[in-house]
C-alpha positions in Angstrom: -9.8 31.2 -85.9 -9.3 28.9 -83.0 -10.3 30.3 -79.6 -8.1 28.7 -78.0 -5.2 29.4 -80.4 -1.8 31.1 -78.8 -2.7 34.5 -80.2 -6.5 34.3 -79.1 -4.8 33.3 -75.6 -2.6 36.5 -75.6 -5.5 38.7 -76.7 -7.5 37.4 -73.4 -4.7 37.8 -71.3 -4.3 41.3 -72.4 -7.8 42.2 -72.2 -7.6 40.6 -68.7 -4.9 42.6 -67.3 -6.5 45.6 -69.2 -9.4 45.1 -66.7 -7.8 44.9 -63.8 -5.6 47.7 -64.8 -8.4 49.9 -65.4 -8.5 50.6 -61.6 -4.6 50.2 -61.1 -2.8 53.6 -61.0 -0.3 53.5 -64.3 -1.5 50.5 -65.9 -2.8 51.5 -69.1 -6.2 49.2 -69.0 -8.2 50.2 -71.9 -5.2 50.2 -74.1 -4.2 46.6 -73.0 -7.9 46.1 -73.8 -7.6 47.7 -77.2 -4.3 46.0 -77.9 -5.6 42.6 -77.3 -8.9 43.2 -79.4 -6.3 44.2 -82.3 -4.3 40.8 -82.0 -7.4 39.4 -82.2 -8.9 40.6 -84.7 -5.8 40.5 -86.9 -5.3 36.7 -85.9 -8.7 36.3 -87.2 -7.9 38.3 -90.5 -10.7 40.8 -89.2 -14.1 39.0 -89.8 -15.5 38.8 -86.5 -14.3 42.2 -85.1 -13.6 44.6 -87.9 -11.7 48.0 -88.6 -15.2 50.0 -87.3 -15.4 47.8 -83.9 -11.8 48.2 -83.4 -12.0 52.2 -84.1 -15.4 52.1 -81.4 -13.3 50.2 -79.1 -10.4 53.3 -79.8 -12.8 55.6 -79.0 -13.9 54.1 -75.9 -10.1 53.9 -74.7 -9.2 57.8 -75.8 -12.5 58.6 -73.5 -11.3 56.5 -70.6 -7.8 58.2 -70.6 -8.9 61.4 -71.3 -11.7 61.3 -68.6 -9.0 59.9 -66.0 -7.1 63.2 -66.2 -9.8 65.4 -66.5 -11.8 64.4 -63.9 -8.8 64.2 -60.9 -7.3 67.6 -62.4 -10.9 69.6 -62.5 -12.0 68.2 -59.1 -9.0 68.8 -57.8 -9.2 72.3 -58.9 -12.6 72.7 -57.7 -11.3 71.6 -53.9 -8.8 74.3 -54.2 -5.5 72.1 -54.4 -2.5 74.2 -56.4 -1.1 73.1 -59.1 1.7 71.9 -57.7 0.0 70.0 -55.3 -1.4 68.3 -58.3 1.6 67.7 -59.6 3.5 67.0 -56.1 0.7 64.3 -55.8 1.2 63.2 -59.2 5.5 62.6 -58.3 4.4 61.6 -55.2 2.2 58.5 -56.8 5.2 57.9 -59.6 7.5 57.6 -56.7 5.5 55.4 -54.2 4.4 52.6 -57.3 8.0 52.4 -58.6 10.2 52.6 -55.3 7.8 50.8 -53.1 4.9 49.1 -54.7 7.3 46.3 -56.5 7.4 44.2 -53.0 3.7 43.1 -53.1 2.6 42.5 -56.8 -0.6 44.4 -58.0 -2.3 45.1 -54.3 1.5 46.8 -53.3 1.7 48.7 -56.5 -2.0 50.2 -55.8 -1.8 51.2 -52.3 2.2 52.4 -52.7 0.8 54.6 -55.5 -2.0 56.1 -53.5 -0.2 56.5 -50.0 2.8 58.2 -52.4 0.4 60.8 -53.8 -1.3 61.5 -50.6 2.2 62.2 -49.1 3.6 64.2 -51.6 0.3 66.3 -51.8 0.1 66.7 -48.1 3.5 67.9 -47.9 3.7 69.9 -50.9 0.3 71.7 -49.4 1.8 72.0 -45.7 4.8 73.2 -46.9 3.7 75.9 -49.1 0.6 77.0 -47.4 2.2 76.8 -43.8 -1.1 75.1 -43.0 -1.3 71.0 -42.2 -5.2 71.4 -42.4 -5.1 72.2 -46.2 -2.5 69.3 -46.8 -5.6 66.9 -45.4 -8.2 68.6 -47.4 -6.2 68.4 -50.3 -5.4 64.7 -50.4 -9.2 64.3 -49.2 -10.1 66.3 -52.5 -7.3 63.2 -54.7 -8.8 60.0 -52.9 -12.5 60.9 -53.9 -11.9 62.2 -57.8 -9.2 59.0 -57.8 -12.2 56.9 -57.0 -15.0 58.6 -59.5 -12.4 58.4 -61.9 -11.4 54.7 -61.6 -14.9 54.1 -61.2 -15.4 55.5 -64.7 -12.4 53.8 -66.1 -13.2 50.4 -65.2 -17.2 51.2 -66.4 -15.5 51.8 -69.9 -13.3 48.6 -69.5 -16.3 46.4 -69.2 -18.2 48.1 -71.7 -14.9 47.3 -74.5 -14.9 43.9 -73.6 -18.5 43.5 -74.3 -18.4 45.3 -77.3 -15.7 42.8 -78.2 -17.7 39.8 -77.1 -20.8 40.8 -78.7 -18.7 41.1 -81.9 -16.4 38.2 -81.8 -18.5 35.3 -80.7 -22.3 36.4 -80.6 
């Protein structure tokens, strides 16, 4: 296969935006990752990167997804946010990327999503412990495990792409 053919050219572009979406809230990175390494692999009737890369490179994905909610609901639990702060920070984030992230592509999407969860977790906290205080320490308790878990996200990212280079070309 040509690597410069139009399905080798999607495949790059997904794995691309799969990188950069591994630190962008709701932006499924590892699975544009895996998706591209599929069309790839497919394009190339699966000689270079095979059925047992493709299922390592699953693997990899499942672990990044799975980690991302894990680690922001158990360290949020451990900084003693409710629930429903959790999930008023989770709304909060939904809201913030869809209503107000669309003006500034990427960059407004990222920091609408993460001012949207601080709000809604703030308020969620104020309102139902009476206590602005808490609503600070709560969101305080979102930023950091947002961070480890991005952190870790993008780490797996990398490590699928070069898993897919070391496959496809070396």
């Amino acid at each position: 296969m040509s690597p410069l053919s139009l399905p080798a050219l999607l495949a790059y572009a997904l794995m691309f935006f799969g990188l950069i979406g591994s630190v962008l809230p709701l932006v499924p990175g590892p699975l544009l990752i895996l998706l591209g390494a599929g069309i790839w692999a497919w394009n190339d009737g699966f000689q270079a990167v095979g059925w047992p890369t493709l299922a390592f490179l699953l693997l990899l994905a499942l672990l990044a997804w799975s980690s991302d909610l894990v680690l922001v609901t158990v360290f949020n639990r451990r900084m003693g946010v409710s629930w429903k702060a959790i999930f008023a920070a989770i709304a909060g984030g939904l809201i913030g990327g869809i209503v107000f992230g669309g003006w500034i592509p990427i960059i407004g999407t990222l920091v609408a999503t993460v001012v949207g969860a601080i709000v809604g977790i703030i308020l969620l906290e104020t309102i139902d412990k009476r206590d602005f205080r808490l609503g600070i320490q709560a969101s305080q308790g979102v930023i950091v495990a947002y961070v480890v878990s991005s952190l870790l996200e993008a780490g797996l990212a990398v490590l699928m792409i070069l898993v897919f280079i070391w496959q496809a070309f070396l």
